[in-house]
C-alpha positions in Angstrom: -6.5 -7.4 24.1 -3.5 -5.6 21.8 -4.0 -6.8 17.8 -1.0 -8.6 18.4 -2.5 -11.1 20.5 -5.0 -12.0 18.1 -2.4 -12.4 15.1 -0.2 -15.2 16.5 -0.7 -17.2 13.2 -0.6 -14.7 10.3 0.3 -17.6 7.6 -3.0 -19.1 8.9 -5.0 -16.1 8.5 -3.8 -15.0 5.2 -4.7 -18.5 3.8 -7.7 -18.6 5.9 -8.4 -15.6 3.7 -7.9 -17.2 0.4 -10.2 -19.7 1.2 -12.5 -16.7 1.1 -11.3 -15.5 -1.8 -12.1 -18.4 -3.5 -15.6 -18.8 -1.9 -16.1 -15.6 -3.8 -15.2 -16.5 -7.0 -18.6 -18.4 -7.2 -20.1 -19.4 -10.2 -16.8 -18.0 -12.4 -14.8 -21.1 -11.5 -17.1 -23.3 -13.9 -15.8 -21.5 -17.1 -13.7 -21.9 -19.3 -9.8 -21.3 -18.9 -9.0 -17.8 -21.2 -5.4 -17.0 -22.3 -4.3 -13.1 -21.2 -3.7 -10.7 -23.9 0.2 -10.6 -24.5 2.2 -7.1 -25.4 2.8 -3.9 -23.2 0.1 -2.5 -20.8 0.1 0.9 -18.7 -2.0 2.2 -16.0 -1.7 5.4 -15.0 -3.7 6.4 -11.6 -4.1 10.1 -10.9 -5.9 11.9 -7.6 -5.7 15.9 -6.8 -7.4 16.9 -3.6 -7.6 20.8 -3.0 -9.6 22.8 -0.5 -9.3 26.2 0.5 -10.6 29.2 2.3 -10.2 29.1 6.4 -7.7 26.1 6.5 -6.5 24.6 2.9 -5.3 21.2 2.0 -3.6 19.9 -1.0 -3.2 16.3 -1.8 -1.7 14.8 -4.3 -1.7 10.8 -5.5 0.1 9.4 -8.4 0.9 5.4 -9.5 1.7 3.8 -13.0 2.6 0.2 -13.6 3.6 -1.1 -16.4 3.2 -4.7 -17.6 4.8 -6.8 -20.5 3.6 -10.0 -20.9 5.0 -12.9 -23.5 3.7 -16.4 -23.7 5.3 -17.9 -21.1 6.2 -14.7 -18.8 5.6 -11.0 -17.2 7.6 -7.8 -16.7 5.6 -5.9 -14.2 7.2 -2.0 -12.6 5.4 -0.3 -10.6 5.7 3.2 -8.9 3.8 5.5 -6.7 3.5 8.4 -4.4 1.5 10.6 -2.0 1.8 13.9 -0.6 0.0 15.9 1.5 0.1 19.6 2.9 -2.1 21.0 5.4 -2.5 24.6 5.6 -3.7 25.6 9.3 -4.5 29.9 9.1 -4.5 31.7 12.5 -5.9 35.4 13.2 -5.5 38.0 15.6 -7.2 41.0 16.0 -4.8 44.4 16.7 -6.5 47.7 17.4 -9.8 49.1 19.7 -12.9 46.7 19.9 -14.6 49.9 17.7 -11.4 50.0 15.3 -8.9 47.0 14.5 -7.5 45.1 11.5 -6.9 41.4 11.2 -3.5 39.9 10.9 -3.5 36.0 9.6 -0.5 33.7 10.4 -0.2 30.8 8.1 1.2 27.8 9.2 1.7 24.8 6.4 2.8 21.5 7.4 3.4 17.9 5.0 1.0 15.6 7.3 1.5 12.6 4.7 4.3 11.4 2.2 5.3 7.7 1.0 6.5 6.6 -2.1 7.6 3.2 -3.4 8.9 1.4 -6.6 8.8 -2.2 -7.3 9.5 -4.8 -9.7 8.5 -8.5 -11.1 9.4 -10.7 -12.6 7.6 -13.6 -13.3 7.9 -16.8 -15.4 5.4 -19.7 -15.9 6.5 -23.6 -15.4 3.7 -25.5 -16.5 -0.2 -24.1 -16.8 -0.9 -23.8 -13.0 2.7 -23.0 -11.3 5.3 -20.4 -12.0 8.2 -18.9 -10.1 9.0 -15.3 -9.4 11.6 -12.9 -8.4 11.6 -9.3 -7.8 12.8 -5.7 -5.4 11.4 -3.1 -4.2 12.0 0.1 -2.6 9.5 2.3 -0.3 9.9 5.3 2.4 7.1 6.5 4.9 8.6 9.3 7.4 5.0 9.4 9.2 5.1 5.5 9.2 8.7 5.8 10.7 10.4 4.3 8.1 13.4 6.6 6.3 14.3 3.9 3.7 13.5 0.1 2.9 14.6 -2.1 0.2 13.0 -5.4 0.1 14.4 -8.3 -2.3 12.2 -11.3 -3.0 11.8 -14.9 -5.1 9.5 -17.7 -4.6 6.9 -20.0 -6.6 3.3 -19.3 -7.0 0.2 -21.3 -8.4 -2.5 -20.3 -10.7 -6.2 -21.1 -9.2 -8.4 -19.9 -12.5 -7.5 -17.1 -14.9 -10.1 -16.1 -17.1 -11.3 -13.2 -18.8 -13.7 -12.3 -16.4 -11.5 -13.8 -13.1 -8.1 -14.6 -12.0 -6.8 -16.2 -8.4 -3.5 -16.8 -8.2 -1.3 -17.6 -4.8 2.7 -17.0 -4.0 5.3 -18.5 -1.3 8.7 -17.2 -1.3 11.6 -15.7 0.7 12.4 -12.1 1.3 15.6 -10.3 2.3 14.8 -6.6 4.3 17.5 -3.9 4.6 15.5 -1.1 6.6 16.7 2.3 8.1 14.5 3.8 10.8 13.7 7.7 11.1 14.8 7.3 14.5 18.2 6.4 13.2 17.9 2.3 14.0 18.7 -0.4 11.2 17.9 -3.9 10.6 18.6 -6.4 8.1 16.4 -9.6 7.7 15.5 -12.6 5.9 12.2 -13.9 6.2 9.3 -15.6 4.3 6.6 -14.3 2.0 2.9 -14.7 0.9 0.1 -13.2 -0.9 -2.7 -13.4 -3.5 -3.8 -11.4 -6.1 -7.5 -11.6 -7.3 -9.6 -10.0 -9.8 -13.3 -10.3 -10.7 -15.1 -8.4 -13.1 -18.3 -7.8 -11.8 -20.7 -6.6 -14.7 -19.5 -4.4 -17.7 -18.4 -1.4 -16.3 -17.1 -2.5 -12.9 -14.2 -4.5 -11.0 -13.0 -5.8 -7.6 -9.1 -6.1 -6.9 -7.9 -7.5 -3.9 -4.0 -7.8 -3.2 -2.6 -9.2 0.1 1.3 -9.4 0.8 2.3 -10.7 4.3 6.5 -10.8 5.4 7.4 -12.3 8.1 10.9 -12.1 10.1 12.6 -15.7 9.5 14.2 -15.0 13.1 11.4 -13.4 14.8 8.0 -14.8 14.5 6.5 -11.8 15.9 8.0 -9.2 13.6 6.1 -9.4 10.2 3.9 -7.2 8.3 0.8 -6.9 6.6 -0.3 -4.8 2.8 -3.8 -5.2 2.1 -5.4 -3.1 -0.5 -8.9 -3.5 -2.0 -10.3 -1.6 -4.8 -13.4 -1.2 -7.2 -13.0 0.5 -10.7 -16.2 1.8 -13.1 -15.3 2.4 -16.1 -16.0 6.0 -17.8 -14.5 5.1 -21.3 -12.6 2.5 -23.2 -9.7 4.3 -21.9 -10.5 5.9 -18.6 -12.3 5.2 -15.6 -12.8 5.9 -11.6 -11.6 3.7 -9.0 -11.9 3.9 -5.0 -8.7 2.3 -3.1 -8.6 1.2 0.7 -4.7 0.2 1.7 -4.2 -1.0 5.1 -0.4 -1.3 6.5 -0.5 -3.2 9.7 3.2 -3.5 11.1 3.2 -6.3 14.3 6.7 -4.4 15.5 6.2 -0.9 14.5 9.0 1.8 13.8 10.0 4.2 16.8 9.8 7.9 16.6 11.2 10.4 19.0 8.9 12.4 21.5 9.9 15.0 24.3 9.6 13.6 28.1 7.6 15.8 30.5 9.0 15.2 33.9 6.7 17.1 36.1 5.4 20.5 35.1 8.8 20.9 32.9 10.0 19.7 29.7 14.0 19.6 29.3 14.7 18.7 26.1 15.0 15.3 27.0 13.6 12.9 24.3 12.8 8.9 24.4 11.7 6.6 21.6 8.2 5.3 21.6 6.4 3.0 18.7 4.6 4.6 16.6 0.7 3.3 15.8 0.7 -0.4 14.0 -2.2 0.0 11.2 -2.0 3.0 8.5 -4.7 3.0 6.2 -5.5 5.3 3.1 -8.2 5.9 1.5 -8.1 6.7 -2.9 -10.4 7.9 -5.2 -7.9 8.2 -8.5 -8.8 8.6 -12.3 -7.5 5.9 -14.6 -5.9 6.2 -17.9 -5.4 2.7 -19.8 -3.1 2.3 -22.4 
């Protein structure tokens, strides 16, 4: 059975997953409400992964979002990329078995790169209920996507936000303009929801969870999934080490281009064919808090 098939509802499993969410929470719904620190925040997330010797790989990770809260209001900007090289090295051998020298062919190729930028605004109504409006911009090559700019606004509601925990829920409307690395377009409005929660688990360590689902307004089938979990530990007052899991599921994935073998012969000929529905990537960043 495809994923598809067992996604008909996604509305009802996102909610179905803040009911878990909230399950969770446990005993830190029984405290007391606690007001969040007011000014300007940054977070600054840094990852380097290098390797060398018979085949070398260099990856590179970077995000920073800054936050400005007032009383009633929030000013959040976010932006982030990755980028990854993959260095394959080849040898041959030229001479006599008893005499030779080895020649190395190296052969680097960019296996990952995606990048985004977003903003939010956000503004509260009453203690539990707020409204928000922001954009954003992102582009995945290997997820198929060459460009997409998403615009969105909605109302949200406030489940607990203390000092140790926060829950908070959002419904709103989207408009998509995409371009396709295979050279397609689309344009879309649809609907929006997610959650964001936060628990601190003892002193030196926190779980995150974020959840945004879009779905097409004219095609029920066509909507898209960004779940990303992470725990920090904290090193410092300033610094610590957190571990990321994203998941992108896309129920109507991009197309790519691939060559068409027609018997023991390729012609140049070249079709369109969708590309895999769930990307995942794994993080393990340093954090700098200012």
């Amino acid at each position: 059975m495809k994923i598809q098939n067992r996604l008909r509802t996604p509305i009802g499993v996102a909610m179905a997953l803040v009911m878990v969410v909230l399950v969770s929470a446990g005993p830190a719904l029984a405290q007391d409400e606690e007001e969040p620190k007011l000014g300007w925040f940054d977070t600054a997330e840094f990852s380097l992964l290098a390797s060398g010797g018979n085949t070398e790989v260099q990856t590179i990770a970077l995000r920073n979002t800054v936050i400005r809260r007032w009383d009633s209001s929030s000013l959040e900007i976010a932006l982030g990329g990755v980028r990854s090289e993959t260095t394959i090295i080849s040898r041959v051998a030229v001479g006599s078995p008893a005499d030779f020298r080895v020649i190395e062919t190296r052969d680097t190729a960019l296996t990952a790169e995606n990048y985004l930028l977003r903003g939010r605004y956000d503004h509260r109504l009453s203690e539990k209920f707020f409204w928000f409006a922001g954009a954003g911009w992102d582009k995945n090559e290997f997820a198929g996507i060459d460009s997409r700019f998403s615009a969105f606004a909605g109302v949200g509601h406030v489940w607990f936000e203390r000092e140790n925990a926060r829950f908070r829920t959002d419904y709103g409307v989207t408009l998509t303009d995409q371009d396709d690395v295979s050279g397609a377009t689309s344009s879309f409005a649809g609907v929006r929801l997610s959650y964001d929660y936060w628990r601190q688990i003892n002193a030196a360590t926190s779980f995150d969870s974020d959840l945004i689902l879009d779905e097409n307004a004219d095609d029920s089938s066509d909507y898209r999934a960004d779940l990303t979990n992470s725990v920090s530990a904290a090193l410092s007052e300033r610094l610590a080490l957190k571990a990321s899991l994203q998941l992108l599921y896309d129920n109507r994935p991009a197309l790519t281009e691939v060559p068409l073998i027609q018997g023991d012969f390729v012609d140049g000929t070249r079709v369109l064919a969708e590309l895999d529905s769930l990307d995942s990537t794994l993080t393990v960043s340093l954090v700098a808090n200012f």
